[in-house]
N, C-alpha and C positions, 0 to 999 in steps of 0.2 A: 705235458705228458698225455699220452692218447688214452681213451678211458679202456680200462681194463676190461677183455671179453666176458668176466664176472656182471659188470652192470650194464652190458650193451645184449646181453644174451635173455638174460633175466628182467630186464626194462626194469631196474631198480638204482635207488643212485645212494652212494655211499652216508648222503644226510638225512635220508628218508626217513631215521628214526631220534634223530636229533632234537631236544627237546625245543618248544617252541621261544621259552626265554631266552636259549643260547644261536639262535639263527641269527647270526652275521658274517659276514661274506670272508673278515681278516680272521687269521688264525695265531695266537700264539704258540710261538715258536722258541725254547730254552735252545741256549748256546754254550759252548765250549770252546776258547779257541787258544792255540798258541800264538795265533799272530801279535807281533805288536800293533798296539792301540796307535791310532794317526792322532798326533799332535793338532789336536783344532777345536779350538772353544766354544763353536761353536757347535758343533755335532761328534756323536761317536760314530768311530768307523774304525777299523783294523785292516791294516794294509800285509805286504808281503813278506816285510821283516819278521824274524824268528826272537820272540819273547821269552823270558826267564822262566813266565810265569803262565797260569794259565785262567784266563779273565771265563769269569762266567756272566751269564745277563741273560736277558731276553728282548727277542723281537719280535713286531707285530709285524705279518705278512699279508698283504689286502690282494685279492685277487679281482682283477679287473677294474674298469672304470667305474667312475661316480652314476655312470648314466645306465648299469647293468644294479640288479639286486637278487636277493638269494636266491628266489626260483629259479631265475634265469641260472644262475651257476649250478642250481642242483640239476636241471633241465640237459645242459649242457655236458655235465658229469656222468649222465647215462649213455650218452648217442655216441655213435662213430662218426659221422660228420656232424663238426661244428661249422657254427656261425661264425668265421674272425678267429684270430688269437685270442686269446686268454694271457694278459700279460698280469706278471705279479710284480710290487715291489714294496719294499721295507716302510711301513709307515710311523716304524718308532721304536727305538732302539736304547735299552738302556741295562749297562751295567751293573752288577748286584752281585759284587764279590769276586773269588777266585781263590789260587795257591800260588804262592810264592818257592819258585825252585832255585832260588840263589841261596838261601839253605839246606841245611841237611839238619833233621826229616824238615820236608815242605811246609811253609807255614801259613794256616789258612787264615784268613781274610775274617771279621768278624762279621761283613756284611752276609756271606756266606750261609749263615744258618736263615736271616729272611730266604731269602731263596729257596733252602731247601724246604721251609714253612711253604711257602707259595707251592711246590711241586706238591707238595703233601693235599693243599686245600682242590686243587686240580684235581687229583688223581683221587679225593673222597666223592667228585660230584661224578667221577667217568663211571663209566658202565665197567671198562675190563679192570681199572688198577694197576695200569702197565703203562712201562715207558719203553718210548723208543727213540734209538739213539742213529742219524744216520753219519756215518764215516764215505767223505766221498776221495775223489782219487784226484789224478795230476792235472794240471792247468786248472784250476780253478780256485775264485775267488770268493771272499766272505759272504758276499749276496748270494752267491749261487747257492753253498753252503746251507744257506738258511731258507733261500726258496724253496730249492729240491727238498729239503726234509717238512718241511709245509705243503707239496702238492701229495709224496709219500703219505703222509700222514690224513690230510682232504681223503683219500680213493681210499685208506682205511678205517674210515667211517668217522674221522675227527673225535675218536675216542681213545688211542692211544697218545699217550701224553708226549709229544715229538721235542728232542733233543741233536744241534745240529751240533758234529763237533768238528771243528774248521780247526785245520793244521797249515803249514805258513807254505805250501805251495802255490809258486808262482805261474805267471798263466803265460807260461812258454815249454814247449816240450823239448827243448835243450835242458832246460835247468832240470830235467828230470833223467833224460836220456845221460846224461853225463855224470849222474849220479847224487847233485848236490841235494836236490829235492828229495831223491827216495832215502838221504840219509838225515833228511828234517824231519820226514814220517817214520820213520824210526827210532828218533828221538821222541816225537810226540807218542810214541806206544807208551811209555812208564805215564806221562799226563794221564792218558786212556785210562790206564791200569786204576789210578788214584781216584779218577773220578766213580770208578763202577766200583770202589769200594766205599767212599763218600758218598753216594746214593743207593746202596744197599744198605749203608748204615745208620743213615741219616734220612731216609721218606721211606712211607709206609709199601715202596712198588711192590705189586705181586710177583710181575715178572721185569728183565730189563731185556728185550731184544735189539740184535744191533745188526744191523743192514750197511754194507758193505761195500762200494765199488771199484775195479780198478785197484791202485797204488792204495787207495784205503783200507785193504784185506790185509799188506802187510801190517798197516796200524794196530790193526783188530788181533788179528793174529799174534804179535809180538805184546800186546797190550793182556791178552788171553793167557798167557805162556806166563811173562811177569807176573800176574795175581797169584797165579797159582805158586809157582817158585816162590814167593812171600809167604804162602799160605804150606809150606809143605806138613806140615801135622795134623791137617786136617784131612779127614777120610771124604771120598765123595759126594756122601751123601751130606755131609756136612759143610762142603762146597757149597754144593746146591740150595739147600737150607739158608745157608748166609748171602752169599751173592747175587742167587735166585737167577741166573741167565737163564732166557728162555730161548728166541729164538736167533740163532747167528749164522748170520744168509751173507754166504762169498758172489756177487755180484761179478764175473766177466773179471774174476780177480786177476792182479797182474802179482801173484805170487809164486815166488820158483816152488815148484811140487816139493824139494827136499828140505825148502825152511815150511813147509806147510806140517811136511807129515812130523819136523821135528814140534809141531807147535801142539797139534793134531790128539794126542794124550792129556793136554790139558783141556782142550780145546773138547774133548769128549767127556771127562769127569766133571765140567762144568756147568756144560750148558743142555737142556734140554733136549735142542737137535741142531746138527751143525750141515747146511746145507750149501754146495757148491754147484754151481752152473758151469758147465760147457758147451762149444760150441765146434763147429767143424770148421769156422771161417771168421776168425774175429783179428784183422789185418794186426789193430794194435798193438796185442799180444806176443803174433808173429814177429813183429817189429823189435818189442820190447826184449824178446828171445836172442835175437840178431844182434842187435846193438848193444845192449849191455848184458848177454851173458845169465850165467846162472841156470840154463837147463829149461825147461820145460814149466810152462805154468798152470795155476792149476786150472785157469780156464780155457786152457786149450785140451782140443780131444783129440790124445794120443794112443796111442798102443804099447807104447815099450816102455812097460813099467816094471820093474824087476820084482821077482819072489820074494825079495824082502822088502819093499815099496806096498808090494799088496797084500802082504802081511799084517803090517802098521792099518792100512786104510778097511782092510777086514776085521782087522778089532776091537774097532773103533765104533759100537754099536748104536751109537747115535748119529750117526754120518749117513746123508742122503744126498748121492753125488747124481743131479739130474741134467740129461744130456739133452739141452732142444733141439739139437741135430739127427735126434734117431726119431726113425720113420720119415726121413723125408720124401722118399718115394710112395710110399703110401700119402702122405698127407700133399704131394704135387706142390712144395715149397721146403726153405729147408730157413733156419730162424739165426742168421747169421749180424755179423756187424760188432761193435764195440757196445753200443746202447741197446740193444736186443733188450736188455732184462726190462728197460721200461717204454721202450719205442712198441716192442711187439704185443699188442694183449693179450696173448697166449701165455708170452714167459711173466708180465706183471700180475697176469691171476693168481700164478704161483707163490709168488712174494705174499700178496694179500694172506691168501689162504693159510701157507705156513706160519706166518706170523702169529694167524688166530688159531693156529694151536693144531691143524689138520693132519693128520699123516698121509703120506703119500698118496695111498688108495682111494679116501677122503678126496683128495686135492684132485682125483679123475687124473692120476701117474696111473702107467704100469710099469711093473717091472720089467729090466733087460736081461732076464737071465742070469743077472750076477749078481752074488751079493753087492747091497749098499747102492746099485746103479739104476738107476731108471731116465723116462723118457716122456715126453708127451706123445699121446696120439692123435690117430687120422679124425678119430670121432671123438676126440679135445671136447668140442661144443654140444655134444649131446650129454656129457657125463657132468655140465653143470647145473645143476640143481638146485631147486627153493631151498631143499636142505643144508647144505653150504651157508646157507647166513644164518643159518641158525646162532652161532658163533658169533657174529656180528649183529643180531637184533638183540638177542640178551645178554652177552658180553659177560667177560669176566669168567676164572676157571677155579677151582681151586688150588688156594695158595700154597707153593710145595714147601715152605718152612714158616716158621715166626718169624714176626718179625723182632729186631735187634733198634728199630729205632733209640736215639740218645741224643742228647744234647752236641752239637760241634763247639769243641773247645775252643 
């Protein structure tokens, strides 16, 4: 991941304030997955097969070789040109529980509550008290899963507590384009659902943010929609209090705009801020539109969206739908592609920043004139500021409910 115009602008790097007992290079990494587990005794792995159940555990993810060490990787984590790759891989993987979905209600694991001990003792030493969960999209497999949300989690200052949650897509875009995939991650929404009330209820998180790409925004989204439908007697603010979502960021989602806005009222009573990227050129999208149907997504930037379309999405007062494609003529580039949110450092400063809690203005957005839409600008790089880490050097907000922590039975 190229380092974010946040620490290439600022000559600061996301471990700068990292304490000196915890300076090492691997990062743990909590997991979630439906995959089935590969039969092999001698190591854990989970392959492409679709599991009952949904295994939790943890990996260690080590960034670079034996012959680099932290400066070097924090060195490397400010500048825009690096020295070589930066390759990452699993150096230790171990399961620690899950849910069992071949019954009804789900049956948890007893190892399960270690685990959620372990999130707890993580999240007393971090600065902010927040987890993060990243949901990624099609062709891709368990490694990836767990790298991407380990280098997310590195560029946000290795203080949010990183959760990857890997659903059993296979790494062909047939199996997705013909639907059998997008109806795996749609199954895996209710797993989603169980887990973000298992970790609301069970560790001390202040907040749980969930970062989103692709075919993974249906997850989020249908996982979003499910709690809440579970939850119908409870008021908003009571939502919020219990579940505690904070930030939930649609990455280059490959969601039809009409299952979004149906999602979209939950998806606003519960979470903090709900923030969606478009773009004026993200081929896959197009693709995804073509071939299987379904309308319009919500990462494409359209125009013909009907008076009762932007009705939903105007009343939706925690919704910040930011377009990288406006100002492209002023800015003489325009921020296009499928991976834009973290190939460009412009659109990953974004991510950071919402995450730590910024509002738009904050994050050096303007507005486009409309409610709920903004853009980045020409002068992106002048509007980032020492002030912007403030967030990030002291960490941590206040917590918007009690907590409900308890024993898992």
């Amino acid at each position: 991941m190229p380092t974010p115009l946040l620490y290439s602008k600022l000559g600061l790097g996301p471990m700068d304030v990292v304490a000196p007992e915890e300076r090492w290079k691997s990062l743990r990494v909590y997991y979630a997955t439906t995959r089935e587990r590969v039969q092999d005794k001698k190591r854990i792995d989970y392959g492409n097969e679709e599991s009952d159940a949904l295994s939790l555990g943890m990996a260690l993810i080590n960034f670079g070789g034996p012959e680099v060490g932290w400066s070097e990787l924090n060195e490397a984590s400010k500048v825009v040109d690096r020295d070589g790759e930066w390759l990452l891989s699993i150096s230790g993987l171990m399961e620690l529980g899950g849910l069992d979905f071949s019954v009804d209600p789900p049956r948890v694991e007893e190892s399960t509550a270690w685990l959620m001990a372990d999130i707890n003792r993580v999240l007393e030493d971090s600065r902010s008290g927040e987890v993060l969960i990243y949901v990624h999209g099609a062709k891709v497999n368990f490694y990836n899963a767990c790298a991407f949300t380990a280098q997310l989690s590195h560029f946000m200052g290795r203080d949010l507590v990183p959760l990857a949650f890997s659903w059993p897509t296979r790494q062909r875009i047939s199996a997705y384009a013909l639907g059998n995939d997008r109806r795996r991650g749609e199954r895996s929404a209710r797993s989603l659902s169980i887990l973000l009330e298992i970790l609301s209820d069970y560790t001390e998180a202040k907040r749980i943010h969930l970062i989103c790409w692709s075919a993974g925004g249906r997850v989020v989204a249908g996982a979003v929609k499910d709690l809440r439908e579970r939850h119908p007697d409870l008021s908003e603010d009571e939502l919020m209090a219990r579940f505690r979502l904070g930030t939930v960021y649609f990455a280059a989602a490959d969601v039809p705009r009409k299952d979004f806005l149906d999602a979209l009222p939950a998806l606003n009573a519960m979470a903090e801020r709900v923030v969606v990227t478009t773009s004026s050129k993200d081929d896959a999208l197009l693709s995804a539109r073509l071939f299987m149907g379904g309308g319009p997504r919500i990462g494409q930037l359209t125009k013909d969206i009907a008076p009762g379309e932007r009705a939903i999405a105007e009343a939706a007062n925690r919704l910040e739908v930011v377009d990288v494609s406006r100002g492209t003529e002023e800015r003489g580039f325009d921020i296009t592609g499928h991976r834009y949110w973290f190939n460009h450092p412009w659109a990953s400063t974004d991510i950071i920043l919402a995450a730590w809690g910024l509002e738009p203005e904050a994050r050096g957005l303007i507005n486009a004139g409309q409610p709920r839409l903004w853009g980045i600008p020409a002068d992106f790089p002048d509007r980032i500021t020492p002030d912007m880490m403030d967030r990030f050097q002291k960490g941590g907000r206040a917590n918007p409910g009690q907590s409900i922590r308890g024993a898992i039975p």
